[in-house]
C-alpha positions, 0 to 999 in steps of 0.5 A: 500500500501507499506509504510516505514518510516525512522528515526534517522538521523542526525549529528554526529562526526568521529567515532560516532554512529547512529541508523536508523530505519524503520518501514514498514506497508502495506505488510507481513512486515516478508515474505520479505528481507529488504534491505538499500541504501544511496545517497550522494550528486552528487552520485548514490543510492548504496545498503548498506546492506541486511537482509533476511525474518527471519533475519538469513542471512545478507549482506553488501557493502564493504565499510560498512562491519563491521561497520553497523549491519542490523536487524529486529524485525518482531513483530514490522514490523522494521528494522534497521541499526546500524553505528558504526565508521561512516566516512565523506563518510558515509555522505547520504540520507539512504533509506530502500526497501522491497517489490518494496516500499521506504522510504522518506529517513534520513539524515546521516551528519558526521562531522569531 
């Protein structure tokens, strides 16, 4: 069955940088757009970013355009979210999605 796993959450000040990845496994992980949402406290879930099968077209939110970078590397069946210039309202839960599945989730906590 579909499963992905997020990591590299965790705390960081204005400004900083994270890399969150997810490693999928149970599908043609390389056949599927991939996609990341977050949740913030007391919000809905909202689409971050998206990136095609083959990785040659992506997407963002307003919010994030030119701050994250979304990538793929299909020989390792992952995906990642790159945040640079990361804000107090960039503060969530980040999910990846592909093929219907999610992931647990990571926790992104920026400090000021």
């Amino acid at each position: 069955q579909v499963q992905l796993v997020e990591s590299g959450g965790g705390l960081v000040q204005t400004g900083g940088s994270l890399r969150l990845s997810c490693a999928a496994s149970g599908f043609a992980f390389s056949m599927y757009f991939m996609r990341w949402y977050r949740q913030a406290p007391g919000k809905e879930r909202e689409w971050v970013a998206t990136i095609t099968s083959g990785g040659d077209s992506t997407s963002y939110a307003d919010s994030v355009k030119g701050r994250f970078t979304i990538s793929r590397d299909d020989v390792k069946n992952t995906v990642y979210l790159q945040m640079n210039s990361l804000r107090l309202d960039d503060t969530a839960v980040y999910y990846c999605n592909g093929k219907g599945g999610w992931g647990q989730g990571t926790q992104v906590t920026v400090l000021t």
